[in-house]
C-alpha positions as CSV (number, residue, x, y, z in Angstrom):
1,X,25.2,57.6,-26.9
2,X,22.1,56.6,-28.9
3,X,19.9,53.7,-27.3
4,X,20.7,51.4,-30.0
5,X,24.5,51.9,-29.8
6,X,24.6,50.6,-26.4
7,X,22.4,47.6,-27.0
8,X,24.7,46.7,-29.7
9,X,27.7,47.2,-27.4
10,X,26.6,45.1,-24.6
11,X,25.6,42.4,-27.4
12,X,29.4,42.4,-28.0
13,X,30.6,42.4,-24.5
14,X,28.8,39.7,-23.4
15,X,30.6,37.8,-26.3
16,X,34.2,38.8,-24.9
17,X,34.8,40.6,-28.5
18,X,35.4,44.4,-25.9
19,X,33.9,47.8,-27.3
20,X,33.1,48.7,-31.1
21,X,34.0,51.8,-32.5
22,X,31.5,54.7,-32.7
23,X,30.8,54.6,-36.6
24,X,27.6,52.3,-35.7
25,X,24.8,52.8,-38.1
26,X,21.1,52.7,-36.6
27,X,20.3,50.2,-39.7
28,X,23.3,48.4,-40.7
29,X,26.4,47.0,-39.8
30,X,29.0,46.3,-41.9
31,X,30.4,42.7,-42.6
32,X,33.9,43.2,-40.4
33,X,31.5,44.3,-37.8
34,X,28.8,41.4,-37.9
35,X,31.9,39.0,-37.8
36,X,33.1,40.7,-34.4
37,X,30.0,40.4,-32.8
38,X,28.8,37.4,-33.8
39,X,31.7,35.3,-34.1
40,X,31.9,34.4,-37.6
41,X,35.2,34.9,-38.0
42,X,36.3,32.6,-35.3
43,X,33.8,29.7,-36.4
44,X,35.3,30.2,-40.5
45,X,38.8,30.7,-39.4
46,X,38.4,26.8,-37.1
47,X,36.3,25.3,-40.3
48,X,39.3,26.2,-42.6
49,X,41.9,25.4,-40.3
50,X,42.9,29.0,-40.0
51,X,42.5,28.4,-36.0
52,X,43.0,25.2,-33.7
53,X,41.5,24.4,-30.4
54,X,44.4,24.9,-27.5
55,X,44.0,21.3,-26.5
56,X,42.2,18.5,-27.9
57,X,41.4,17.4,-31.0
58,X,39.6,20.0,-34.3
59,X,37.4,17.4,-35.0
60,X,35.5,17.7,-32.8
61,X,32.9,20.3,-33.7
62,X,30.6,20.5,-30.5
63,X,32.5,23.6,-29.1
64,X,31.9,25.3,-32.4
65,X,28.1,24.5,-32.1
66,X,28.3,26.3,-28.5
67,X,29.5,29.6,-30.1
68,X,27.2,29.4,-33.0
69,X,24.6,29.2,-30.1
70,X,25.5,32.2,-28.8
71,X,26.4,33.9,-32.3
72,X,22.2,33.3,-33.2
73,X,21.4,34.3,-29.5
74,X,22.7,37.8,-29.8
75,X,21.7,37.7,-34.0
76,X,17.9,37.2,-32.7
77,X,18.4,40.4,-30.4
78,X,19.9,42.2,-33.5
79,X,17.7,41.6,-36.5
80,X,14.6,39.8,-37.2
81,X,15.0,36.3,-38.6
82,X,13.7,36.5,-41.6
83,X,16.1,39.5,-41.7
84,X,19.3,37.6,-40.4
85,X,22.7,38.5,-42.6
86,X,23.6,36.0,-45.2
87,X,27.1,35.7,-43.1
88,X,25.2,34.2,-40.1
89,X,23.8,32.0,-42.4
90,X,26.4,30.6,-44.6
91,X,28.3,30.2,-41.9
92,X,26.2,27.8,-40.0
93,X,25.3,26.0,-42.8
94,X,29.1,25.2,-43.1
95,X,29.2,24.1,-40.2
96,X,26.5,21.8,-40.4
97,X,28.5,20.6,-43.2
98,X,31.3,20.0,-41.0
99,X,29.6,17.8,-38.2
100,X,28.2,15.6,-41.2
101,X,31.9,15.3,-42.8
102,X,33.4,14.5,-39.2
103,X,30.5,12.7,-38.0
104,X,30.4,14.8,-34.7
105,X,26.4,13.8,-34.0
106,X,26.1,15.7,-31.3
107,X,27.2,18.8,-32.8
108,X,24.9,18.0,-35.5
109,X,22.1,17.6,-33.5
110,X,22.3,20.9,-31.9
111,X,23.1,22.9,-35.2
112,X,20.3,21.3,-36.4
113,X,18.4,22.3,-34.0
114,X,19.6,26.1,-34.0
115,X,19.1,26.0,-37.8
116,X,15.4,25.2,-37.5
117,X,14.8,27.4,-34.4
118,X,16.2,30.4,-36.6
119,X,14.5,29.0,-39.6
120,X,18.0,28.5,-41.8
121,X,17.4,25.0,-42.2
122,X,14.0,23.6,-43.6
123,X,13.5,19.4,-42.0
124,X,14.0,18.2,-45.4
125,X,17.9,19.6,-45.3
126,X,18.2,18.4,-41.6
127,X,16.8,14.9,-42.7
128,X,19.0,14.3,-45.5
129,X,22.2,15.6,-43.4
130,X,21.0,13.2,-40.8
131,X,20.6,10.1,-43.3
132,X,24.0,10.8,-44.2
133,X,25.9,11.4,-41.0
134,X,24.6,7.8,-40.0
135,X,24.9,6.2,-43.0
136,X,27.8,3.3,-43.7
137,X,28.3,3.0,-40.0
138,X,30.8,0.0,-38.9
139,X,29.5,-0.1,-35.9
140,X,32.8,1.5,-34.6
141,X,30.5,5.2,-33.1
142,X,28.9,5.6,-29.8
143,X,25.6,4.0,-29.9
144,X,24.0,6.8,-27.7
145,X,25.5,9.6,-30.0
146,X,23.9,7.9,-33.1
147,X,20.9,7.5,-31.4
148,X,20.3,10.9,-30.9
149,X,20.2,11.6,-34.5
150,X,18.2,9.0,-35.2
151,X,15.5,10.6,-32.7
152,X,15.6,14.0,-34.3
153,X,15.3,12.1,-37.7
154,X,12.3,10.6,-36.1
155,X,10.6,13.5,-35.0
156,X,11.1,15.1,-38.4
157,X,9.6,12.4,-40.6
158,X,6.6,12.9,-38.0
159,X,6.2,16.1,-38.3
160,X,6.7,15.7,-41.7
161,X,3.8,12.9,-42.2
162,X,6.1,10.4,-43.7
163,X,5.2,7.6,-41.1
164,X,7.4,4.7,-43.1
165,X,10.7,6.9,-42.8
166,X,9.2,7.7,-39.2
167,X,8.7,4.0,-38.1
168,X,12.1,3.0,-39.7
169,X,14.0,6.0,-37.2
170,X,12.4,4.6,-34.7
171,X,13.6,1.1,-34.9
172,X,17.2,2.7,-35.5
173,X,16.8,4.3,-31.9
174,X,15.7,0.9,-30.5
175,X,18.8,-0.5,-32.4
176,X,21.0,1.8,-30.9
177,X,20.0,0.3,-27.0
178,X,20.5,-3.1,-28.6
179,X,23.9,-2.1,-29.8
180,X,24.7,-0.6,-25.9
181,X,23.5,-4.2,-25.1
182,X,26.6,-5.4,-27.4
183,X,28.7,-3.2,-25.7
184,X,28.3,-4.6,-21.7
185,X,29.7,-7.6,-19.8
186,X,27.2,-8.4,-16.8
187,X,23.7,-9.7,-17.5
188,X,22.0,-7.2,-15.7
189,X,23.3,-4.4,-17.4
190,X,22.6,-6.2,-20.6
191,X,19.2,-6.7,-19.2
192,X,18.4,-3.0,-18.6
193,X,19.1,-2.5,-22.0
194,X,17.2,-5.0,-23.7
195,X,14.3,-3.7,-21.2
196,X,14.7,-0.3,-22.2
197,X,14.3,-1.3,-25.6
198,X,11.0,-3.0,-25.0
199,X,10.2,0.4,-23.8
200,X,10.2,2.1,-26.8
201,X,9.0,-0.4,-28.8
202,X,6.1,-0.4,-26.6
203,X,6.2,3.4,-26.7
204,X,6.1,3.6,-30.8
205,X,3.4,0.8,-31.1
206,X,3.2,-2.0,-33.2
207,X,6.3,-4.6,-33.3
208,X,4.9,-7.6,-31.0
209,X,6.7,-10.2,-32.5
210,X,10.0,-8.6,-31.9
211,X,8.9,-7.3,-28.1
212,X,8.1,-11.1,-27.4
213,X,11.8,-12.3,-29.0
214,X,13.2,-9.3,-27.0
215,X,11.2,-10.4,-23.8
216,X,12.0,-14.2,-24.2
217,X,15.8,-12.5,-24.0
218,X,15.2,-10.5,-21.0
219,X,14.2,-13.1,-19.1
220,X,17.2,-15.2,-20.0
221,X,19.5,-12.3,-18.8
222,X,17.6,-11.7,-15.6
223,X,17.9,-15.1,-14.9
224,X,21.5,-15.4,-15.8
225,X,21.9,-11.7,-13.6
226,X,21.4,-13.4,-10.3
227,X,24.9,-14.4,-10.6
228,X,26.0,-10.9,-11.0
229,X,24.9,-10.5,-7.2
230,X,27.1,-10.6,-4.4
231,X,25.9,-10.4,-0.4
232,X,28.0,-8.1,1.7
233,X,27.7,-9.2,5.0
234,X,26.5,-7.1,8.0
235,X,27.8,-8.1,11.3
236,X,25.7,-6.6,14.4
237,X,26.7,-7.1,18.1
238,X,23.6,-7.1,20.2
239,X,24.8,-9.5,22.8
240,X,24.5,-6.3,25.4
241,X,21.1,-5.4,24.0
242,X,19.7,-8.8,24.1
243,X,20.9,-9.6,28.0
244,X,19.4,-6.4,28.8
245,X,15.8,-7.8,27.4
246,X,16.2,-10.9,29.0
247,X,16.9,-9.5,32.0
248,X,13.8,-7.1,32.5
249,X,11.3,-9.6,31.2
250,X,13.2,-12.5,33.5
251,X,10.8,-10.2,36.2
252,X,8.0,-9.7,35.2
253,X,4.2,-11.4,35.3
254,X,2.6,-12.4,31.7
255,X,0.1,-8.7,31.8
256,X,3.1,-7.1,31.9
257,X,4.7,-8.9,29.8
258,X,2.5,-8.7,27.3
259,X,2.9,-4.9,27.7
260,X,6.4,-4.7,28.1
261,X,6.5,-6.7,24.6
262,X,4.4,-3.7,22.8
263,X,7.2,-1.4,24.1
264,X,10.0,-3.0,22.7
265,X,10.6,-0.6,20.3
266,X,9.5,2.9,18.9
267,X,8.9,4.0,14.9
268,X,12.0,5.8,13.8
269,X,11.4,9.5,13.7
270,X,11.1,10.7,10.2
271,X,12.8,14.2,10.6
272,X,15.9,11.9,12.1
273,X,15.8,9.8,9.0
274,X,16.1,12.7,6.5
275,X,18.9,14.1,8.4
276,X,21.1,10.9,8.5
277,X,20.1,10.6,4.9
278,X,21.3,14.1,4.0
279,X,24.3,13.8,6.5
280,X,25.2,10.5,4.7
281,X,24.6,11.5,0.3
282,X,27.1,14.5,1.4
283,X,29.7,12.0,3.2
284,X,29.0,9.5,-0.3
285,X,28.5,12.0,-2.7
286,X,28.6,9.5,-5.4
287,X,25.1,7.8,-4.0
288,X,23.7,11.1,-5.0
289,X,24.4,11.1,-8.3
290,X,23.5,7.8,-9.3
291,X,19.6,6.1,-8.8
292,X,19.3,2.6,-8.9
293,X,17.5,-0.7,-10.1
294,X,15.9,-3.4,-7.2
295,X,15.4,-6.7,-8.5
296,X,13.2,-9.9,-7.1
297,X,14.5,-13.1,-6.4
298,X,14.1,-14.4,-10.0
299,X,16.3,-11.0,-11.2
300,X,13.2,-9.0,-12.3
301,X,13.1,-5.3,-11.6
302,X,10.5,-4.4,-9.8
303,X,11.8,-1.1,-8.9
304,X,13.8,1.6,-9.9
305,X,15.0,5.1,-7.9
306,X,16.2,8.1,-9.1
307,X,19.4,9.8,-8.0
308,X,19.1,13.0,-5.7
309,X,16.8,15.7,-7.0
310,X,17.3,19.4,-6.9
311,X,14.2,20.8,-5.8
312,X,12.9,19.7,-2.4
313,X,9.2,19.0,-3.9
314,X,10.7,15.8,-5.6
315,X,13.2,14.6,-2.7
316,X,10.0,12.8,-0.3
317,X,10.3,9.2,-2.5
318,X,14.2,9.7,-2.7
319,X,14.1,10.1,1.5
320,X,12.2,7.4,1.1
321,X,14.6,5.0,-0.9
322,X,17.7,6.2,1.2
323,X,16.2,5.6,4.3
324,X,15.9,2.0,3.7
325,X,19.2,0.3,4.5
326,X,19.0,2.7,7.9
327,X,15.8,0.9,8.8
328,X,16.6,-2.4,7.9
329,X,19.5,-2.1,10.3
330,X,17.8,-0.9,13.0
331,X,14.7,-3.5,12.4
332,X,17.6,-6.5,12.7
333,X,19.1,-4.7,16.0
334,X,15.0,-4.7,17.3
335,X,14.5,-8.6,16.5
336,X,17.7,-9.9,17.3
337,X,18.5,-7.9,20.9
338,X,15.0,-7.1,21.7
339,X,11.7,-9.4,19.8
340,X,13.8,-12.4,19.6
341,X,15.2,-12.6,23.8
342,X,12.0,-11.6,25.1
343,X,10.2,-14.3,22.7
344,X,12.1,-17.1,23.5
345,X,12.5,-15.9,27.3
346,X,9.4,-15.9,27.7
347,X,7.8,-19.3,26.0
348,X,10.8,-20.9,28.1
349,X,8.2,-20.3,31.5
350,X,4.7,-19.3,30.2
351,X,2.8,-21.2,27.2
352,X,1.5,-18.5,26.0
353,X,-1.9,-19.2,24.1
354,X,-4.0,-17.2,22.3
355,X,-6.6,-16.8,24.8
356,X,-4.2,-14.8,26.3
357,X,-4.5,-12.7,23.8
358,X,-8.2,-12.0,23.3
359,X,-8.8,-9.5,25.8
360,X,-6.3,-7.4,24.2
361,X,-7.9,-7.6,20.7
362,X,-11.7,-7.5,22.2
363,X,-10.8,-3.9,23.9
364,X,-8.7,-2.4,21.2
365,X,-10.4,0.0,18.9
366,X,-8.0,-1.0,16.0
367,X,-9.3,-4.5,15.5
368,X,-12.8,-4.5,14.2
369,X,-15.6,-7.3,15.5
370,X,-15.5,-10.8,13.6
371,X,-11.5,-10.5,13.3
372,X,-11.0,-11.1,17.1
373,X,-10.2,-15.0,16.1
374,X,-7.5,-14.1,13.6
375,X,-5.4,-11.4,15.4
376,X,-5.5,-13.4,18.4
377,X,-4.5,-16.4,16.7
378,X,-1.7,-14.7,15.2
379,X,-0.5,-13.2,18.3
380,X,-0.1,-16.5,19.6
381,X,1.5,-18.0,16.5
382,X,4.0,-15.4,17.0
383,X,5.3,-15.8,20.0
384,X,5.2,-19.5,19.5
385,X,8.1,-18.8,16.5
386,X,5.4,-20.3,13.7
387,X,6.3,-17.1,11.4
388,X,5.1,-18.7,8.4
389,X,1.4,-18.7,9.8
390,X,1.7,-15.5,11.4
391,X,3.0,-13.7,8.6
392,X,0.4,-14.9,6.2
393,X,-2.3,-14.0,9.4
394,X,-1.8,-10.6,10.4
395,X,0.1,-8.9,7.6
396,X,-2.9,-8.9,5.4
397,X,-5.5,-7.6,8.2
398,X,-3.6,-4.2,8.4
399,X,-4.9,-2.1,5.7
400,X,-8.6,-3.6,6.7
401,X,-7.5,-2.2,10.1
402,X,-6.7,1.1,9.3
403,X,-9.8,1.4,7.4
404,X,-11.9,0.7,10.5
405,X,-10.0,2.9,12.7
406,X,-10.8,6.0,10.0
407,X,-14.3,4.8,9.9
408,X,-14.8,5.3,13.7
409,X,-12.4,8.9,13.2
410,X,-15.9,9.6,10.3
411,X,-13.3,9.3,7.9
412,X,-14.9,7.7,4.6
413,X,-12.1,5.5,3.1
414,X,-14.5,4.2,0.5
415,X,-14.3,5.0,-3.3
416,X,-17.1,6.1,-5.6
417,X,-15.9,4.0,-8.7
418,X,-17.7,4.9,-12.5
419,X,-20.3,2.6,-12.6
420,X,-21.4,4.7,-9.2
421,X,-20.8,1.6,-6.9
422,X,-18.1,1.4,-4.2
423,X,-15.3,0.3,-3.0
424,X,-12.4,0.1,0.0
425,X,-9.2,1.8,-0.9
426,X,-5.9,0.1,-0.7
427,X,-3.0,0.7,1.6
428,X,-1.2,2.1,-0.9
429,X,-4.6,4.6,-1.7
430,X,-4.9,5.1,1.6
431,X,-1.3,6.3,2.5
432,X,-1.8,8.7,-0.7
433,X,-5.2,10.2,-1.0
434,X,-5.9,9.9,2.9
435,X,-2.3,10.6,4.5
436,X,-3.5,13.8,6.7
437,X,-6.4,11.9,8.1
438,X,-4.2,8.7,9.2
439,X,-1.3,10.7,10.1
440,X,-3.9,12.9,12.5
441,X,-4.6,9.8,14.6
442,X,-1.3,7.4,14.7
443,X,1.5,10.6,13.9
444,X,3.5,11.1,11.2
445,X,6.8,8.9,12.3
446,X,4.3,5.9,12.9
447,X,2.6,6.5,9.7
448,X,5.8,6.9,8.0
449,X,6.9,3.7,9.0
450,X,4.0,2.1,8.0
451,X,4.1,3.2,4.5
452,X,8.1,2.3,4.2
453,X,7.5,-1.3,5.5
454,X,4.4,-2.5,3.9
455,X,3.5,0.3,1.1
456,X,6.7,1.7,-0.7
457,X,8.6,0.7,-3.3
458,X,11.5,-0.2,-3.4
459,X,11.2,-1.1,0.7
460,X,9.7,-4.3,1.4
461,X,6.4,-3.8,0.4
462,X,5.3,-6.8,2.7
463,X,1.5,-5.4,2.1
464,X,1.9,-6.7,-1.5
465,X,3.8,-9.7,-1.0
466,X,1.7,-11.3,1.2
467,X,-1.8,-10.0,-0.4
468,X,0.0,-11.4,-4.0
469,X,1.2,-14.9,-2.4
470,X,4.9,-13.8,-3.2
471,X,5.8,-13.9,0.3
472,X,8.1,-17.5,0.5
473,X,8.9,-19.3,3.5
474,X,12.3,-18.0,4.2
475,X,11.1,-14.8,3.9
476,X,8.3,-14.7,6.8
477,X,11.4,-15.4,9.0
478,X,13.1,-12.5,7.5
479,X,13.6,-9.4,10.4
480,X,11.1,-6.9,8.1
481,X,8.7,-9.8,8.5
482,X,9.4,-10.9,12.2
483,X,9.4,-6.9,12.9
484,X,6.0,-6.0,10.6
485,X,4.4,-8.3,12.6
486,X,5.3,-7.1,16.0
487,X,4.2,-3.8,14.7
488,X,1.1,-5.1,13.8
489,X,1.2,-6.3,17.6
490,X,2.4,-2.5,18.6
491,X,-0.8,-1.4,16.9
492,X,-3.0,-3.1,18.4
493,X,-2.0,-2.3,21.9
494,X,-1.1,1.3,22.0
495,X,-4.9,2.6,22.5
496,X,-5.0,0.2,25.9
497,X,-1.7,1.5,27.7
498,X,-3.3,3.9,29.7
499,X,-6.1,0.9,30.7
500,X,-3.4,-1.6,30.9
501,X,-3.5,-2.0,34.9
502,X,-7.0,-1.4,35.6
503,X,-8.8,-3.2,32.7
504,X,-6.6,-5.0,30.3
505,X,-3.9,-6.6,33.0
506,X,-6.7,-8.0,35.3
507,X,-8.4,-9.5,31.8
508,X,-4.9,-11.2,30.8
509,X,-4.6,-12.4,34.3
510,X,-7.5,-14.2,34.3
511,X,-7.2,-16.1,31.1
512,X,-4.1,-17.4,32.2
513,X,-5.8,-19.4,34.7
């Protein structure tokens, strides 16, 4: 069998149109042939009603644009395309024809799209098919669909240079998100809408007075969306873990105390975390498929995650955002059965001060000289209960911290910024461009915790609210907060346990007096 034969026979087969017969030319093929293999028959015989779907409705065209995608697939293996036959052709130009008549957008759009790949259709024919498929709309269509065209109309007029018909598309497509708007019944999915029209209205340029109406509006329906939240409530019995607390610190003298309160708890292991997170998306499939918007107290979105991605190089922030509601469990079981008991056990027979704290904070390598004051302070302030204080204290001397513990590792954390001075990095900076360093001296389940309490968002970013002033009242009694700052605590002591009996315990012992 001649090489071209069997190219042309497995070009049918993988069309399901079986074997051809043996009078195949090496140059030509006649018209009964080029029908069979590239299934124009089947796409005229559906256009003229000569064929119906099995099920569902003719009308809808978007199957017929799959086969035509597969007809010009094997056509560009056949023939050049400035050589394609004027069957292929003719026939896709009818069908173009036929989404515009039905309004099927979506088969438009990709027979448009086939039509320019394969050079049928010059942008002037698929602009003036797509100014008539939208045109006297009732508003009865899917916004979405419509939308669509409209963006391929907009890319044409660009490429096109006609920037007025250009601008005009483009405020169709933002018209189109309005219209989804319409189409809603909460305020906070109205809200997405009207925020993903900003957008694009952004994203286009221009059009400030109608992003300012459009943002007046958003903040209206974020506003009115706080009513669209419900609280689901979490009921955790740590009766058992909290009489086991009082119980060992009941016994014990205030340098071990002290100790015993940097122990109460260890950072959640990171490998664990993904694995409950995996365990739990194939359990709730559902939370897989969807992402997700977080919004502030006032109904803004300050975050937004993405639902599960394929490849594993994309899947650390998505960890991330599914790991959250895990921790914030476990950080309420650590404050209510273990930070809490020990606390208020404690301050019932020792008034703890904060020159009980200092040497502590003197000896440990993680709080630099001319801060001694402040973490000490808000050691004490802590176990007194005044969370507002201690909140607003030590949460915003932990990046600082960090910094000075990679300094004495001769890590530079500084930044060489354009103007060739410098600057310290952030937290965020340094859990980004820095991670091996800091991961090298406090491990990567500590580190990780670090970055999911007071760096990431959507988590509680408690770095940012309390460096912003967006930290309220209620909220430095909130278990992240209670718990951020008893990891700040945590910190601070871990470099002294092996000096705890010989240096730091005698120290502690002696203040108390």
């Amino acid at each position: 069998m001649a090489q071209s034969e069997e190219h042309y026979r497995a070009a049918a087969h993988s069309l399901g149109e079986g074997f051809l017969g043996s009078k195949f030319g090496q140059s030509s093929l006649d018209q009964a042939e080029v029908s069979k293999i590239h299934r124009i028959e089947t796409i005229q015989r559906r256009l003229v009603g000569e064929l119906h779907r099995t099920h569902g409705d003719d009308g809808h065209l978007l199957d017929l644009a799959d086969i035509a995608q597969r007809m010009m697939n094997v056509a560009a293996r056949l023939y050049k395309i400035s050589a394609l036959p004027e069957e292929i052709a003719k026939v896709l130009k009818d069908l173009f024809d036929a989404c515009i008549e039905a309004r099927s957008y979506v088969a438009f759009i990709k027979v448009s799209e086939i039509g320019l790949v394969f050079k049928i259709f010059d942008w002037s024919r698929v602009l003036a098919g797509a100014e008539k498929i939208v045109s006297d709309i009732e508003g009865q269509d899917y916004p979405m669909a419509v939308q669509g065209v409209w963006e391929l109309a907009a890319r044409g007029y660009g490429i096109l240079g006609d920037t007025e018909n250009q601008k005009r598309a483009q405020l169709e497509i933002v018209e189109q998100d309005l219209k989804m708007r319409d189409q809603v019944g909460q305020a906070s999915a109205e809200a997405h809408w009207v925020r993903t029209a900003i957008g694009k209205l952004r994203q286009f340029g221009g059009n400030k007075e109608r992003i300012a109406k459009l943002r007046k509006e958003l903040r209206e329906l974020e506003d009115a969306s706080l009513d669209d939240f419900g609280s689901i409530p979490l009921n955790l019995d740590v009766s058992e873990l909290a009489s086991g607390t009082i119980e060992v610190f009941e016994t014990l003298t205030l340098p071990y105390i002290l100790l015993q309160f940097a122990l109460l708890s260890q950072p959640q292991s990171k490998t664990e975390l993904e694995k409950i997170v995996d365990e739990s998306s194939e359990k709730f499939i559902l939370s897989s498929l969807f992402g997700g918007n977080y919004a502030d107290r006032d109904g803004k979105v300050y975050a937004q995650t993405g639902a599960k991605p394929e490849s594993e190089e994309g899947k650390t922030d998505w960890y991330k955002a599914q790991s959250l509601l895990h921790l914030e469990i476990h950080r309420r079981q650590v404050v209510a059965g273990r930070i809490e008991p020990a606390r208020q056990t404690v301050m019932a027979n020792f008034p703890i001060e904060q020159r009980h704290f200092l040497p502590i904070v003197r000896n440990s390598p993680f709080v630099q000289d001319g801060y001694h004051a402040t973490f000490s302070l808000g050691f004490a302030r802590f176990w007194q209960g005044d969370f507002v204080s201690v909140a607003n204290l030590l949460i915003p001397q932990l990046e600082n911290a960090i910094r000075y513990v990679l300094k004495n590792a001769n890590a530079d954390s500084a930044k060489m910024m354009p103007d060739l001075t410098q600057d310290d990095r952030s937290l965020s900076s340094l859990l980004d461009i820095m991670r091996k360093e800091i991961v090298k001296i406090f491990g990567e389940d500590l580190v990780h915790e670090i970055d999911l309490l007071f760096n990431f968002r959507p988590g509680p970013a408690l770095r940012h609210q309390a460096a912003h002033g967006k930290m309220t009242d209620g909220q430095c009694y909130s278990p992240d907060a209670i718990y951020a700052c008893w990891l700040i605590y945590h910190l601070t002591c871990l470099p002294l346990i092996g000096y705890w009996k010989e240096h730091i315990g005698p120290q502690v012992e002696a203040e108390a007096f």
